[in-house]
py3Dmol code that shows the C-alpha trace and the ligand (Angstrom):
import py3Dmol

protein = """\
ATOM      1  CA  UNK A   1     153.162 105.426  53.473  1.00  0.00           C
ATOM      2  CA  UNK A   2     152.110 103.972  56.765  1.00  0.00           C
ATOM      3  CA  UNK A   3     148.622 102.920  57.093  1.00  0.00           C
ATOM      4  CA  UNK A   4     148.374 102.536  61.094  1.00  0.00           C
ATOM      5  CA  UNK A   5     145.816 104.523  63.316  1.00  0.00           C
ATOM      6  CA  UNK A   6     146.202 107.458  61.600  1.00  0.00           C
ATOM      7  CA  UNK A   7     147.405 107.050  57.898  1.00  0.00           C
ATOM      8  CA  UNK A   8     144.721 104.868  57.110  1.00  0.00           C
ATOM      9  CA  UNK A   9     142.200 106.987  57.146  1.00  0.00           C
ATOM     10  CA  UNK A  10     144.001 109.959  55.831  1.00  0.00           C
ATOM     11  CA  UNK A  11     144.808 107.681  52.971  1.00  0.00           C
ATOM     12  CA  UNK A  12     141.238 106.669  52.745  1.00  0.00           C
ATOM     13  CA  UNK A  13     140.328 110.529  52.338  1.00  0.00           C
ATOM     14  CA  UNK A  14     142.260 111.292  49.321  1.00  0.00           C
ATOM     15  CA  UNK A  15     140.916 107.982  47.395  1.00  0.00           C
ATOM     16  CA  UNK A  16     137.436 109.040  48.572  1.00  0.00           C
ATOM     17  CA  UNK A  17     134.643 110.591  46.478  1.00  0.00           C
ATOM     18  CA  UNK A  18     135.184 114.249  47.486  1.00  0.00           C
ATOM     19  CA  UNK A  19     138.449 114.379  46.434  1.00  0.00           C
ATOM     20  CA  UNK A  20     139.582 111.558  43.996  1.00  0.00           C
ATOM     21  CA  UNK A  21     143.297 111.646  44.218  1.00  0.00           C
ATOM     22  CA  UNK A  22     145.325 108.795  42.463  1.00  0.00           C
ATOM     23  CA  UNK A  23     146.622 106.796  45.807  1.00  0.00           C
ATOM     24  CA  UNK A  24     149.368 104.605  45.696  1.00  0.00           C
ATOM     25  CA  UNK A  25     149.766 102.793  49.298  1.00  0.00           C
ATOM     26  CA  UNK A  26     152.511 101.011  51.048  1.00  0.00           C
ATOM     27  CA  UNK A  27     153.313  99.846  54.338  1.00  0.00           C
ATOM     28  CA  UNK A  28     155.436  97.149  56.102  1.00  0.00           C
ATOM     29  CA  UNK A  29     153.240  94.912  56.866  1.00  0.00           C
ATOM     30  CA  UNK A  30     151.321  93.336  54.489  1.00  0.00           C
ATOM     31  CA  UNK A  31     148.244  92.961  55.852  1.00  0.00           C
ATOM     32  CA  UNK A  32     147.107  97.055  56.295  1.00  0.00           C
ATOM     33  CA  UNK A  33     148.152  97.407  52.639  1.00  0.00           C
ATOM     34  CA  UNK A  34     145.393  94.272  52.010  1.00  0.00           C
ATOM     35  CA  UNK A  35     142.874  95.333  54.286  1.00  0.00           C
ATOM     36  CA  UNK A  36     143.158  99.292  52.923  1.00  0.00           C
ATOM     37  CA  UNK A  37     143.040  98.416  49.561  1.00  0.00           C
ATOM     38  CA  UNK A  38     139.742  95.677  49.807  1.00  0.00           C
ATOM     39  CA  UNK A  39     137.859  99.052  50.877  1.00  0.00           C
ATOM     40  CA  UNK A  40     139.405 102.048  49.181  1.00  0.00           C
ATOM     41  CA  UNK A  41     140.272 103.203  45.562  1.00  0.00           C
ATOM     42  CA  UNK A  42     144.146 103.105  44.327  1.00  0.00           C
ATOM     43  CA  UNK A  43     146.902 100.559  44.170  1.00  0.00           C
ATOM     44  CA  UNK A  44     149.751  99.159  46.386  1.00  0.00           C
ATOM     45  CA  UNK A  45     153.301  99.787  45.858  1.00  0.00           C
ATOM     46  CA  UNK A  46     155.278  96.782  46.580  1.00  0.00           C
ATOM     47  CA  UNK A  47     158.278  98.978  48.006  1.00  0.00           C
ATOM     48  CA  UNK A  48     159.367 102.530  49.240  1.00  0.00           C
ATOM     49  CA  UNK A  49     160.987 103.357  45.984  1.00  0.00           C
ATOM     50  CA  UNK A  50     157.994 102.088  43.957  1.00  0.00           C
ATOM     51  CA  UNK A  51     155.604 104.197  46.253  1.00  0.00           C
ATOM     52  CA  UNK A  52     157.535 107.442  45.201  1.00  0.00           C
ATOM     53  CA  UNK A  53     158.857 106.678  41.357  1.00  0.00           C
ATOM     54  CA  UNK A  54     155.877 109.017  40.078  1.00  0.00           C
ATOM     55  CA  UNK A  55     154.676 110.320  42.734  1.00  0.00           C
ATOM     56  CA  UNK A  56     153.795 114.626  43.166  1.00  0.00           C
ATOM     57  CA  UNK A  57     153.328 114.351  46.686  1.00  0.00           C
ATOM     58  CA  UNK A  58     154.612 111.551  49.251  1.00  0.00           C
ATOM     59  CA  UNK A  59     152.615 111.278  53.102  1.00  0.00           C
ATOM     60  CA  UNK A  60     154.222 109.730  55.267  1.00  0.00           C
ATOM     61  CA  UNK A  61     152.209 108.480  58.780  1.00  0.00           C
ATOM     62  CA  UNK A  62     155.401 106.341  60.527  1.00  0.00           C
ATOM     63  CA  UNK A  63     156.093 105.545  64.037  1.00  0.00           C
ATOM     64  CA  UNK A  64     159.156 108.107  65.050  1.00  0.00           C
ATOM     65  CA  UNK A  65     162.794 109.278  63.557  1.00  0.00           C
ATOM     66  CA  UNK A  66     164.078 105.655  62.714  1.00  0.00           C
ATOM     67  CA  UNK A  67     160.820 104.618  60.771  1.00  0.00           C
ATOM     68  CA  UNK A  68     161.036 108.118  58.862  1.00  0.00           C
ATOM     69  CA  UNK A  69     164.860 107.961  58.361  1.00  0.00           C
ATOM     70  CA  UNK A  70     164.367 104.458  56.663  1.00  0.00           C
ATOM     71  CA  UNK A  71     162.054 105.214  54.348  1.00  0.00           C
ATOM     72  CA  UNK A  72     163.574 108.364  53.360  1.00  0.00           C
ATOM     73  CA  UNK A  73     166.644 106.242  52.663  1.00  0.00           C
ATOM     74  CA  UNK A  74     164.605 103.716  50.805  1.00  0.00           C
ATOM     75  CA  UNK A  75     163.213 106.562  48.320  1.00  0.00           C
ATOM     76  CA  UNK A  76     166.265 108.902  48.027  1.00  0.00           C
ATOM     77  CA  UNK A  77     167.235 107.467  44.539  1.00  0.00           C
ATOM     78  CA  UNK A  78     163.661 106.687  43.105  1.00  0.00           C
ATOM     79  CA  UNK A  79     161.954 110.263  44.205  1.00  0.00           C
ATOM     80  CA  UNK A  80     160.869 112.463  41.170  1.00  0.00           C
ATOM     81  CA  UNK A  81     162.799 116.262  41.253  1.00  0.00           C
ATOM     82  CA  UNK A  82     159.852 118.891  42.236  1.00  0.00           C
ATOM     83  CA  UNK A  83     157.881 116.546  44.883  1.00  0.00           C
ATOM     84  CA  UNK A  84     156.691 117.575  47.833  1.00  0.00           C
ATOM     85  CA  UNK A  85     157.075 115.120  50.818  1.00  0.00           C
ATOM     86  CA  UNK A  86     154.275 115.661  53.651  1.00  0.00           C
ATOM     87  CA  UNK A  87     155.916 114.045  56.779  1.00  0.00           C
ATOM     88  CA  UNK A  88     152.850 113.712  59.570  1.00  0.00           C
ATOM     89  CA  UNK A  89     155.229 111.931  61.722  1.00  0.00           C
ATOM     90  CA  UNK A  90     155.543 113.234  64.891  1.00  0.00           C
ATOM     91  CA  UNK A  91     159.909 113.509  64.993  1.00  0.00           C
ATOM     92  CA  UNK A  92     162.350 115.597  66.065  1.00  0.00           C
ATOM     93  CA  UNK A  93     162.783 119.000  65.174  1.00  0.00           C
ATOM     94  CA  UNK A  94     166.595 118.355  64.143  1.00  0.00           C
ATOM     95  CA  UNK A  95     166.172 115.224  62.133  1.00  0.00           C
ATOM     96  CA  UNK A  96     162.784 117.313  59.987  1.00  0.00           C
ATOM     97  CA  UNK A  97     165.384 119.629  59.523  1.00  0.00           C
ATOM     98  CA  UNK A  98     168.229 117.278  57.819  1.00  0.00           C
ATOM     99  CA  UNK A  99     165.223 115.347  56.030  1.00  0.00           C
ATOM    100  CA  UNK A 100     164.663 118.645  54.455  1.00  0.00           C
ATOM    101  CA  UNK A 101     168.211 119.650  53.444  1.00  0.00           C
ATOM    102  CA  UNK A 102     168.650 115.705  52.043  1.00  0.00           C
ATOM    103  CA  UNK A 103     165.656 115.862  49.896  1.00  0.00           C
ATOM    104  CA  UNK A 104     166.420 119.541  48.956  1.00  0.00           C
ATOM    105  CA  UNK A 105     169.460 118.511  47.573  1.00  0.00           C
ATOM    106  CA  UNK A 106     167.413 116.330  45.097  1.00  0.00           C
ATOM    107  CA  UNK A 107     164.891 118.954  44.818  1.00  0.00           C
ATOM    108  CA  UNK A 108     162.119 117.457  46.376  1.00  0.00           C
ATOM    109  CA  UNK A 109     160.986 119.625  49.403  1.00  0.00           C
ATOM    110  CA  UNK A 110     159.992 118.391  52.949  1.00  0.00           C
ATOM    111  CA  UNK A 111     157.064 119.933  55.276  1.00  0.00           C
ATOM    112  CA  UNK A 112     157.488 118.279  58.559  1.00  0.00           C
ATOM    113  CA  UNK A 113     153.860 118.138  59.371  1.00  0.00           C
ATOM    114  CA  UNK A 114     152.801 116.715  62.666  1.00  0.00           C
ATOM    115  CA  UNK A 115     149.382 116.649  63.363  1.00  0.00           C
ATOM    116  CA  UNK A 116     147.096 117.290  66.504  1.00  0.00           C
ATOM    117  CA  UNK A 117     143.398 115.663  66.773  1.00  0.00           C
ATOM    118  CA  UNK A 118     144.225 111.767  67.374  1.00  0.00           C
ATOM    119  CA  UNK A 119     142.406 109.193  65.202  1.00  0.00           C
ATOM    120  CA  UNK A 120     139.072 110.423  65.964  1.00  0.00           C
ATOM    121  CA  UNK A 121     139.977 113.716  63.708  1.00  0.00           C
ATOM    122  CA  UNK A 122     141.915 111.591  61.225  1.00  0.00           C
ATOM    123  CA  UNK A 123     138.561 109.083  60.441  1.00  0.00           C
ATOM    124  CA  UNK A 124     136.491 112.616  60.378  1.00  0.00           C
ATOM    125  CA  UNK A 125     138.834 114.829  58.557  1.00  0.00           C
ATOM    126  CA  UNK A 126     139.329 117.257  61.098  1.00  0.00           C
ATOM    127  CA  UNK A 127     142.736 117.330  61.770  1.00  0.00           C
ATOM    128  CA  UNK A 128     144.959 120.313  62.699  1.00  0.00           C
ATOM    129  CA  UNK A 129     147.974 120.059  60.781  1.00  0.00           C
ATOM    130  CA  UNK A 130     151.548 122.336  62.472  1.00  0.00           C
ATOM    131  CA  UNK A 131     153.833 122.779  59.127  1.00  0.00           C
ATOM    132  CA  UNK A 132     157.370 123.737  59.042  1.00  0.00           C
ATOM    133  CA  UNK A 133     158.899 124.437  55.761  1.00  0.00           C
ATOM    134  CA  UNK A 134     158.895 126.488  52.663  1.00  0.00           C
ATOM    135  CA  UNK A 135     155.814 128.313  52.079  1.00  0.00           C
ATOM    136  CA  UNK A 136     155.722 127.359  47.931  1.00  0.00           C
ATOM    137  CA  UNK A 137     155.780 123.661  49.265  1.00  0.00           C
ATOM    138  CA  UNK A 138     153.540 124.880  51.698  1.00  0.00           C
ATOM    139  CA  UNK A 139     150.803 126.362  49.098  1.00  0.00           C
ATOM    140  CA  UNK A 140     150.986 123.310  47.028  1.00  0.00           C
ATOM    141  CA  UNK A 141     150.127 121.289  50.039  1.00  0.00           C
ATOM    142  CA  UNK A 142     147.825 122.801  51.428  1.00  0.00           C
ATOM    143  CA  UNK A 143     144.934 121.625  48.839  1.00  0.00           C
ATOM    144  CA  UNK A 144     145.779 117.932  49.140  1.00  0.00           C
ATOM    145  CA  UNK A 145     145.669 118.306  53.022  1.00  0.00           C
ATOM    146  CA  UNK A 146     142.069 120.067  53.169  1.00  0.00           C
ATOM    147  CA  UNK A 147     141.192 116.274  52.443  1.00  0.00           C
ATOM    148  CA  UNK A 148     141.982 115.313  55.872  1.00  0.00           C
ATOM    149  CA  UNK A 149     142.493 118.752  58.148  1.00  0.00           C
ATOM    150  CA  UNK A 150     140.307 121.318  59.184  1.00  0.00           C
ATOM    151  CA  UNK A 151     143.147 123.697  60.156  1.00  0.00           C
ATOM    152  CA  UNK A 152     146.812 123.922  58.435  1.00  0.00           C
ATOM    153  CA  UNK A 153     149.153 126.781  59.977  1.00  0.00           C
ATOM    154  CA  UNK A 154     152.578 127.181  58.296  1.00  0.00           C
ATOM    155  CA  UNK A 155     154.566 127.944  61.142  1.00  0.00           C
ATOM    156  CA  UNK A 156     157.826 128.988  60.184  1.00  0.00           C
ATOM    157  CA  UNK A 157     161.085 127.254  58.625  1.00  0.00           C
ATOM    158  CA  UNK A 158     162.036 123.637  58.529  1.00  0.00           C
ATOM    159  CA  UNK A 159     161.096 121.828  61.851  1.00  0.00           C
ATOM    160  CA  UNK A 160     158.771 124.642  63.609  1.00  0.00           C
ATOM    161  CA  UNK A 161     155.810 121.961  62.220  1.00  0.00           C
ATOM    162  CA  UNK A 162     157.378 120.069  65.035  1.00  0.00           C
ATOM    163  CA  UNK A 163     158.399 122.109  68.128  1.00  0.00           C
ATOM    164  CA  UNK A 164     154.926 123.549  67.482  1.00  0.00           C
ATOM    165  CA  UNK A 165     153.215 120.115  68.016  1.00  0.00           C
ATOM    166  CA  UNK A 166     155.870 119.587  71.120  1.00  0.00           C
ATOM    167  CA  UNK A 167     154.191 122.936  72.552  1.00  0.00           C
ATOM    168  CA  UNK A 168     150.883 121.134  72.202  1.00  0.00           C
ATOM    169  CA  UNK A 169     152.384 118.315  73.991  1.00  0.00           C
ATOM    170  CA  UNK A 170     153.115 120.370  76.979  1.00  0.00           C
ATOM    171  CA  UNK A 171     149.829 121.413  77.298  1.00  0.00           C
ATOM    172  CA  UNK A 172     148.456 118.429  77.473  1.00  0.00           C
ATOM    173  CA  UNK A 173     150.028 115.722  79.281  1.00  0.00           C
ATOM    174  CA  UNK A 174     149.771 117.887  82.458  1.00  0.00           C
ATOM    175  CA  UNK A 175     145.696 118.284  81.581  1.00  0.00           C
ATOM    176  CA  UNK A 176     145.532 114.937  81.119  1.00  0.00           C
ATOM    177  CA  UNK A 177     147.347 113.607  84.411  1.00  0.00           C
ATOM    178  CA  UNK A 178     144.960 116.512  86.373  1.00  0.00           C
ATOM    179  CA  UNK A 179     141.509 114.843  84.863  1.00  0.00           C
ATOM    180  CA  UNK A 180     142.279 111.427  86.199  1.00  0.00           C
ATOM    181  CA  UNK A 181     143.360 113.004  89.483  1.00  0.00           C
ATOM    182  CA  UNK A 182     140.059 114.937  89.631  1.00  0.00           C
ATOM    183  CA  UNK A 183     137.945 111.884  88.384  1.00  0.00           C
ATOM    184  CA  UNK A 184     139.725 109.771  90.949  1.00  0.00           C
ATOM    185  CA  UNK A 185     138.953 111.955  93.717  1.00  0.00           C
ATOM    186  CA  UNK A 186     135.488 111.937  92.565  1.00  0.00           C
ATOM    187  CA  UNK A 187     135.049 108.355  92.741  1.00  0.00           C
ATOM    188  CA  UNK A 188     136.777 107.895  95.576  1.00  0.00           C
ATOM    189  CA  UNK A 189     134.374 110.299  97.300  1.00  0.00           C
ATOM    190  CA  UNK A 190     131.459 108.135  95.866  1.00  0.00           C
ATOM    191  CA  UNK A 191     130.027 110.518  93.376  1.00  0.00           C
ATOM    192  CA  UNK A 192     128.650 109.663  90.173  1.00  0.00           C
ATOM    193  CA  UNK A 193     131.746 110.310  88.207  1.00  0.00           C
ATOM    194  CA  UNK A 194     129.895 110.516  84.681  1.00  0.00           C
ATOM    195  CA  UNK A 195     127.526 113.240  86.122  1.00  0.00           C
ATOM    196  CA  UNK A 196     130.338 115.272  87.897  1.00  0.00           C
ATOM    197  CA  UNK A 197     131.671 115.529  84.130  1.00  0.00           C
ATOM    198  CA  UNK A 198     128.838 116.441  82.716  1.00  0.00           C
ATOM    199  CA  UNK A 199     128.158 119.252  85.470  1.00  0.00           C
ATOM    200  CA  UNK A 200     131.779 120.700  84.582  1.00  0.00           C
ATOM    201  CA  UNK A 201     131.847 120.453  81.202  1.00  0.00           C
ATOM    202  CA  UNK A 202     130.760 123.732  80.633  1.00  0.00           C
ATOM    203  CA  UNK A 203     132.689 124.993  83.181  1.00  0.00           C
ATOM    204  CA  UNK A 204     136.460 126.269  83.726  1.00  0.00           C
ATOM    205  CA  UNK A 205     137.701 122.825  84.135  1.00  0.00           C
ATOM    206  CA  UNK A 206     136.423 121.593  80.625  1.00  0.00           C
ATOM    207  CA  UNK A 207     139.446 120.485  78.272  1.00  0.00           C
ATOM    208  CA  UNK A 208     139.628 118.547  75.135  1.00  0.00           C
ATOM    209  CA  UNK A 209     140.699 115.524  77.144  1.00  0.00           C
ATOM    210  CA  UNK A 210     137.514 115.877  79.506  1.00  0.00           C
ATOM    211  CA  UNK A 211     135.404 116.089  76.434  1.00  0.00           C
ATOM    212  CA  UNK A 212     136.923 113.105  74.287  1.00  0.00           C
ATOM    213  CA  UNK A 213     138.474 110.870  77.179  1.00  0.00           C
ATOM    214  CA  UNK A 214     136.609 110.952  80.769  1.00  0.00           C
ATOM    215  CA  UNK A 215     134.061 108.650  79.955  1.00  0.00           C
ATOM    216  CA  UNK A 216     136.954 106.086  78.482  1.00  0.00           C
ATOM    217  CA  UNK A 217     138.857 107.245  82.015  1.00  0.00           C
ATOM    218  CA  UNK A 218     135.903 106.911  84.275  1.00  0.00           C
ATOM    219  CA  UNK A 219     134.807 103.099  82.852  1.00  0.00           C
ATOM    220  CA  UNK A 220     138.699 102.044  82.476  1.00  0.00           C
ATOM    221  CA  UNK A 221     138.390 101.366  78.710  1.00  0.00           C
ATOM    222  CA  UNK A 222     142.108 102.650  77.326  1.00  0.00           C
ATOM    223  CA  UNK A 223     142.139  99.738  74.234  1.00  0.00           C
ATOM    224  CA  UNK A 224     142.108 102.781  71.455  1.00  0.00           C
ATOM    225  CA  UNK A 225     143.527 106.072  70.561  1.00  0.00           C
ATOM    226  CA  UNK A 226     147.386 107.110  70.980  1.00  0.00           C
ATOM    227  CA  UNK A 227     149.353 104.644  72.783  1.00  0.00           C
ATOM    228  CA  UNK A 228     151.357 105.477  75.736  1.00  0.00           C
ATOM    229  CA  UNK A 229     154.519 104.438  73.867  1.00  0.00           C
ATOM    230  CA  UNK A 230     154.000 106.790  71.325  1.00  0.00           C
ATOM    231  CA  UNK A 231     153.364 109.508  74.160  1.00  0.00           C
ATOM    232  CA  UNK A 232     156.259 108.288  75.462  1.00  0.00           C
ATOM    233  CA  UNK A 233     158.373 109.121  72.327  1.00  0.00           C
ATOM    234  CA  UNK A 234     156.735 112.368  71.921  1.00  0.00           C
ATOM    235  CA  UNK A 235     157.759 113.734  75.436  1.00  0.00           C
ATOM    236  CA  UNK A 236     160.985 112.287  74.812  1.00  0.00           C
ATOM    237  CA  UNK A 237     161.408 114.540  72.216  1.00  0.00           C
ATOM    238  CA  UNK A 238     159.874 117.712  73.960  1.00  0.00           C
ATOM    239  CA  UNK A 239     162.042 116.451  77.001  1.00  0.00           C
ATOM    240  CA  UNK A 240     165.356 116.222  74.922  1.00  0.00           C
ATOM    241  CA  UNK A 241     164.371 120.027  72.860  1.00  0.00           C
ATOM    242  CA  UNK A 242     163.814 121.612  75.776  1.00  0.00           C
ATOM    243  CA  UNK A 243     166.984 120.357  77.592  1.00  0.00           C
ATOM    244  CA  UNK A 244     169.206 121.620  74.574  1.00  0.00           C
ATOM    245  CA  UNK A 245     167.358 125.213  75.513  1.00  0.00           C
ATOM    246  CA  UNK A 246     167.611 125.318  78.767  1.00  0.00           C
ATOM    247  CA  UNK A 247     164.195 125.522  79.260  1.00  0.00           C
ATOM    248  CA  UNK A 248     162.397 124.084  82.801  1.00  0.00           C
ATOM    249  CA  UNK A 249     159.232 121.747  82.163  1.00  0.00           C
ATOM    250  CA  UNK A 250     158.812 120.361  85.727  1.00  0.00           C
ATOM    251  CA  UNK A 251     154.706 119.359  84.789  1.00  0.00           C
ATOM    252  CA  UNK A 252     155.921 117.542  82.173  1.00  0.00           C
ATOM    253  CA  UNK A 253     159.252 115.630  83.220  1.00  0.00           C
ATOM    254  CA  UNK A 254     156.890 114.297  86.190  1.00  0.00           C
ATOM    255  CA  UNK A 255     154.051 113.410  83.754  1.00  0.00           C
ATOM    256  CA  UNK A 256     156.931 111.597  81.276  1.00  0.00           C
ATOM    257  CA  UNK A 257     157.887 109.444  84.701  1.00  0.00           C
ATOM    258  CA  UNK A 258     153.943 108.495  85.140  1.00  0.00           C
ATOM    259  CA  UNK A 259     153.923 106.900  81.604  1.00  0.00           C
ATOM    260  CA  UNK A 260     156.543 105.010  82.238  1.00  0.00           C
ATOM    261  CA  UNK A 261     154.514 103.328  85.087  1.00  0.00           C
ATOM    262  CA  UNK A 262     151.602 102.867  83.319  1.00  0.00           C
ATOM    263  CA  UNK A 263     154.199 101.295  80.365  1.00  0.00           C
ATOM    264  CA  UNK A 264     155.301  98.923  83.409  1.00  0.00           C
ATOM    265  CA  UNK A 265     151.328  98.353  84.194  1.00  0.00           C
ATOM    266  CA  UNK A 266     150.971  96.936  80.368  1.00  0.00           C
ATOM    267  CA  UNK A 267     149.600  99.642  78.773  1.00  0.00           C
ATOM    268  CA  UNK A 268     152.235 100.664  76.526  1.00  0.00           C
ATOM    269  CA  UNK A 269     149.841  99.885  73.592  1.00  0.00           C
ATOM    270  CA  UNK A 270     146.776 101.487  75.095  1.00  0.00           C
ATOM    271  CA  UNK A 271     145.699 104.857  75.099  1.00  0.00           C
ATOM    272  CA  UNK A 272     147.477 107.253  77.505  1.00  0.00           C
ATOM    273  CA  UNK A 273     145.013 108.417  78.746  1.00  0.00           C
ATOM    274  CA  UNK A 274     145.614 105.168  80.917  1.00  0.00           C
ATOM    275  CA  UNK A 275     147.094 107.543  83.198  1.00  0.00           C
ATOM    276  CA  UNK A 276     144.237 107.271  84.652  1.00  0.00           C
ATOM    277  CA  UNK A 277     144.793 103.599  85.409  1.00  0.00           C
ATOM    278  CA  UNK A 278     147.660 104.167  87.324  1.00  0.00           C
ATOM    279  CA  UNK A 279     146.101 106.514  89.096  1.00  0.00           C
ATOM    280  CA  UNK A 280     143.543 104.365  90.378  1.00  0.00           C
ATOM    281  CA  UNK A 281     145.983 102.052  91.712  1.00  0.00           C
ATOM    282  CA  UNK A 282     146.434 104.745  94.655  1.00  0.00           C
ATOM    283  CA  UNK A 283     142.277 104.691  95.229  1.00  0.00           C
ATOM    284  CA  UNK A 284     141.223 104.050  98.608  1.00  0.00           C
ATOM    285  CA  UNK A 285     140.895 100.142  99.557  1.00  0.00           C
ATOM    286  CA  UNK A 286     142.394  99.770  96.655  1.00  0.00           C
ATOM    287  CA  UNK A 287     146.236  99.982  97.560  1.00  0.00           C
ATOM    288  CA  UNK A 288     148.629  97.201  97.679  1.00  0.00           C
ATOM    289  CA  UNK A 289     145.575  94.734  97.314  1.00  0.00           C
ATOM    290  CA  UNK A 290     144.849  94.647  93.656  1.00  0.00           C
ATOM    291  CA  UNK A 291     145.516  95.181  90.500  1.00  0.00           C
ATOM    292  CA  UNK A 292     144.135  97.804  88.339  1.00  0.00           C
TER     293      UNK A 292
END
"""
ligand_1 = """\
44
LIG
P 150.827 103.378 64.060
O 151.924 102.654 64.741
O 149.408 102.947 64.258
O 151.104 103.416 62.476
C 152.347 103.487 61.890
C 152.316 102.683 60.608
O 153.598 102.801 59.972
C 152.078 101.191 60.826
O 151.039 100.726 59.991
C 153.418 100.556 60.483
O 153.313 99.247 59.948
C 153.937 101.540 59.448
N 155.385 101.467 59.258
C 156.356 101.321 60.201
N 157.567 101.296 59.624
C 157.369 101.428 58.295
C 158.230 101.466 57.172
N 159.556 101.351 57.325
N 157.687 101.609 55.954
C 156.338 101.716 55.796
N 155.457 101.668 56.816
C 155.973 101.531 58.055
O 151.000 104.915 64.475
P 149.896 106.072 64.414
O 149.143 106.085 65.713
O 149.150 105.998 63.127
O 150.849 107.355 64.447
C 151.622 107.733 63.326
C 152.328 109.045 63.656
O 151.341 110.053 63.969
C 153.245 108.930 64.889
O 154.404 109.698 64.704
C 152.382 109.514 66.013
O 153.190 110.070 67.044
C 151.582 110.566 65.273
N 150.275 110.870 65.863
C 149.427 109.875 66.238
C 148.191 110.202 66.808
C 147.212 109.147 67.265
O 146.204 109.489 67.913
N 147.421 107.858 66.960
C 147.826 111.548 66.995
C 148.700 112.537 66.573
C 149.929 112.200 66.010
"""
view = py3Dmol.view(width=600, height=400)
view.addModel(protein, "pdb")
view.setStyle({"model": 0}, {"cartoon": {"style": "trace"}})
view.addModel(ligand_1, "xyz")
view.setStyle({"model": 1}, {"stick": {}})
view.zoomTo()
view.show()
């Protein structure tokens, strides 16, 4: 449930030759259920508690906590005792955890199970999938997610899938947020930003976000990927976890404030790594005289 960037294609993976599984889809909107199913194998639900009457294992792909918290609501009566329920939905830690002791109470266990490797590793299978969770639902799961993921690491009780994937978070905004300040200063000096890449690539500087995103940064195309409003919600979250521990993320708060301006500069639907964009605002002859 929840064929957007990322569902889709993990969807796509289970109905596809290698694997075989019988796919029931649904989503809100009409149209990603219509499109999926004119290419894949399976069949569309035509609600929530359809999608999970029979089902062994529900995926779920949604937005953030209110998305997830519907749907859960939605299936609650209809879900068969002994499911699993695979949540890749990147939510908080707190509501994983009452997701898991609602649908243990009907004996259906939850795995919140955010994932790391954007929609490039979704549409190649390569994802790296942080678990939380019991490991029996775990071992069961793990099979159906080898369709989609590379790398699955139980890690720990209900909703350590998800402070995991906040960790990786953390890492990477301020990475992120450092690339467009180096590629900025390269262009501002004049240099050839695409070679100055390719000469550090191999170098100390190189990063998954200098390998997958400075070209995107460098020619200012951000109209893919994660959006910065999902970013947003995400360091919300990390923001919010790491406030109830007392725990200093200076990097990060400043990084949060930065996608905010680039949300103000329209790209709340483009990539974040449209950081980049508002970066450029600050180049030389470009300040106060145009727009990105
Ligand atoms: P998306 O917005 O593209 O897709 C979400 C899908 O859920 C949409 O198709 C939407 O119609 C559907 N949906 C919303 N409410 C629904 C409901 N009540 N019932 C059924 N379907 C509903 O988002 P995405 O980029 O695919 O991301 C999904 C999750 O994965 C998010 O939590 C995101 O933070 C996380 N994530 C995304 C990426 C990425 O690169 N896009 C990478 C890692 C993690």
């Amino acid at each position: 449930m929840g064929l957007g960037r990322m569902g889709w294609h993990m969807a796509a993976h289970l109905a596809g030759d290698g694997h075989g599984h019988d796919v029931v889809v649904f989503d809100v909107v009409e149209s990603a259920t219509d499109s999926w199913i004119a290419e894949h194998r399976g069949s569309v639900a035509p609600s929530v508690a359809a999608a999970v009457a029979d089902a062994e294992m529900i995926i779920t792909s949604l937005p953030a906590d209110a998305q997830v918290r519907l749907v859960i609501g939605e299936a609650i009566d209809a879900v068969a005792r002994g499911a699993v329920w695979i949540d890749h939905s990147t939510i908080s830690a707190d509501g994983a955890r009452e997701h898991c002791a609602t649908l243990g109470d009907r004996g259906v266990a939850f795995l919140d199970a955010p994932v790391s490797g954007g929609v490039d590793g979704a549409r190649n299978g390569s994802l790296t999938v942080m678990v939380g969770g019991s490991r029996e639902a775990f071992t069961r799961a793990e099979g159906i997610m080898t369709a989609y993921a590379a790398r699955m690491t139980l890690m720990g009780g209900s909703g350590a899938g998800q402070v995991t994937k906040m960790t990786n978070q953390i890492c990477v905004v301020g990475v992120c947020q450092a690339l467009a300040e180096g590629l900025d200063f390269a262009m501002s000096a004049g240099l050839d930003a695409h070679a100055v890449v390719e000469a550090m690539l191999q170098g100390s500087s190189t990063s998954w976000q200098m390998q997958n995103r400075a070209a995107q940064m460098i020619d200012g195309e951000f109209d893919f990927g994660f959006s910065t409003s999902l970013m947003r919600k995400d360091i919300g979250l990390v923001l919010d976890e790491a406030r109830a521990m007392n725990v200093s993320l200076p990097v990060t708060a400043l990084v949060s404030q930065f996608l905010a301006d680039v949300d103000a500069l329209g790209g709340a639907d483009l990539d974040w790594c449209s950081l980049m964009m508002r970066q450029r605002q600050f180049a030389p002859g470009r300040r106060g005289s145009e727009t990105p």
